[in-house]
N, C-alpha and C positions, 0 to 999 in steps of 0.2 A: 552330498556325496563327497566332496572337496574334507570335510573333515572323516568321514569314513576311511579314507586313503590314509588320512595325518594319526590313525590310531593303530597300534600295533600290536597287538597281544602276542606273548612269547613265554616263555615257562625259565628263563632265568634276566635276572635285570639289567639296564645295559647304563653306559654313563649319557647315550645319547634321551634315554626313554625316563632316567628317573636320576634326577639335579642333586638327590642325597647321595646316590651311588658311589660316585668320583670322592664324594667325599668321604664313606664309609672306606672303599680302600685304602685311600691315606691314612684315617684314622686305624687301621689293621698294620699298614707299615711302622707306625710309630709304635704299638702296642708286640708288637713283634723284634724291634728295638729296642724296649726296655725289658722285656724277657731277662728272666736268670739266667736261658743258655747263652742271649747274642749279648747283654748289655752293651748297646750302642746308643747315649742319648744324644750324640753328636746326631745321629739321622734321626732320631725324633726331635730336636730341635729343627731339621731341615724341611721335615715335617709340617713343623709349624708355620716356619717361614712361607709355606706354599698353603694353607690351611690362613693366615693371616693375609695372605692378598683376597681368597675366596668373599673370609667375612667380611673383608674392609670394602671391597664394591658392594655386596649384600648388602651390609649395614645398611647405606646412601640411597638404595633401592626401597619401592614401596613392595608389600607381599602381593604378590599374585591374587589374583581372585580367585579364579578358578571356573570362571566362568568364560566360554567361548563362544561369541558372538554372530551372526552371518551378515553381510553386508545390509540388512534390514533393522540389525539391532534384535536381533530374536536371541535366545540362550539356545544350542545345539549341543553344546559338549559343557558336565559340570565335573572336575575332578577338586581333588586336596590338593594342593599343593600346598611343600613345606613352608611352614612358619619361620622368624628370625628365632625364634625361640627354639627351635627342632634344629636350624642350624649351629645356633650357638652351643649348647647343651652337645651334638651330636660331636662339633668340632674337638669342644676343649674336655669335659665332664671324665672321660676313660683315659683319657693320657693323664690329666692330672690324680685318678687313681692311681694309677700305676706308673706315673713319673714323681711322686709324691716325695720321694728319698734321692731322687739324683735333683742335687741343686741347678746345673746347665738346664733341663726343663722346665723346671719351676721359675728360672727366672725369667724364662725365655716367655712362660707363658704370664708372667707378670708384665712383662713390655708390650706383647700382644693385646692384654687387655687395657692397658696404656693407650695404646692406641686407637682401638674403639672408643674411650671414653672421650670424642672430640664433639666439640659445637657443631661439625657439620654433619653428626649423625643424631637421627629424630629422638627425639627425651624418651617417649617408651622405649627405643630400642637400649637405650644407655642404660635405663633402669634395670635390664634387662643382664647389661654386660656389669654392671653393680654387685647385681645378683652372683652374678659368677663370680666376681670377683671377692664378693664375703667367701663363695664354697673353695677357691685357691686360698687365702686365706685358713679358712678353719684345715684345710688337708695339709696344711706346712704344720700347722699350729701345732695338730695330734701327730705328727711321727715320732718315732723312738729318738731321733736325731736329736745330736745335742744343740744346747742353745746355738753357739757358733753357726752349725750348720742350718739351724733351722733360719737365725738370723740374713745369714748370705744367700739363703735359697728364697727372700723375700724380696730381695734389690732388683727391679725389675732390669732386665738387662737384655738387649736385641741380639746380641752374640751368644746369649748363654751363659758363657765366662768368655765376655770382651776382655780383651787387651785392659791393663790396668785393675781387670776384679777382682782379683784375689785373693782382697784383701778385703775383709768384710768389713760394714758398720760398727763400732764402738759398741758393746751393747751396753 
C-alpha cells in the first residue's frame, strides 16, 4: 500500500514524476535560443552550464535499477528508469544540432565534455562521453563554416568565448 501512495498517474509529466523532464525543458530553452528568430547562444551556453552540473553528479552515480523493494526484500514496483546514456544523448545530441554554427556553443559544449571525461567517472560511462564527443567533433567538422571558424569552435572553452578567446589556434 506504502508504494500504491508513491505512484501517481497524471495525463501530463511533471519534473517531480519523471528525472528526464527538468532536463527536456532546458534542453527546449537552449534550442529556443539558438532559433533564427531569438539567436541567443549566450542562454544556451547558460544552458549548459546548468545541464553540465546535472550530468556531472549523474556521471558519479550508479543507474537506477528500477526495481522497488518492500522491507522483506520482495520486488513491488519495476519501472525504466533513464540510462547515463538517455541522459547524455538527451542533454548535449540537439543543442549541438542546432548550436553547430555559433562557435560560443560548440566550445562551451567541448569543455563540458572535458569535463565528464575524468578518473572519477566509471570507464563505461567515459566511453560513453567519448562517443559524444567523436558526434561534437564530426558536427563542427561538416558545417559550411570556414576553417577559422570551424577551428575556434573546437577549443573547448567554459565561458564560450572566455576572456582572452578570440583569438583562435594557428591552423
Amino acid at each position: 500500500r506504502r508504494y500504491e501512495r508513491g505512484v501517481i498517474f497524471g495525463e501530463e509529466r511533471t519534473i517531480d514524476g519523471d528525472p528526464l523532464f527538468g532536463v527536456r525543458l532546458l534542453v527546449d530553452i537552449a534550442l529556443k535560443a539558438l532559433s533564427a528568430a531569438v539567436n541567443d547562444p549566450t542562454t544556451a551556453v547558460q544552458v549548459l552550464d546548468r545541464l553540465e552540473d546535472v550530468l556531472w553528479v549523474a556521471a558519479r552515480r550508479g543507474d537506477a535499477s528500477g526495481i522497488e523493494v518492500d522491507g522483506d526484500g520482495r520486488p513491488r514496483l519495476l519501472s525504466s528508469p533513464p540510462t547515463w546514456r538517455d541522459l547524455l544523448e538527451l542533454s548535449l545530441d540537439e543543442i549541438m544540432v542546432y548550436g553547430a554554427t555559433a562557435p560560443q556553443v560548440m566550445r562551451r559544449i567541448g569543455a563540458l565534455l572535458d569535463k565528464l571525461d575524468d578518473e572519477r567517472v566509471a570507464d563505461d560511462r567515459r566511453r560513453l562521453v567519448h562517443e559524444c564527443r567523436e558526434r561534437w567533433l564530426e558536427t563542427v567538422q561538416h558545417t559550411d563554416a570556414s576553417p577559422w571558424i570551424r577551428a575556434f569552435s573546437l577549443v573547448p572553452d567554459a565561458g564560450g568565448i572566455g576572456p582572452g578567446s578570440l583569438h583562435p589556434p594557428a591552423a
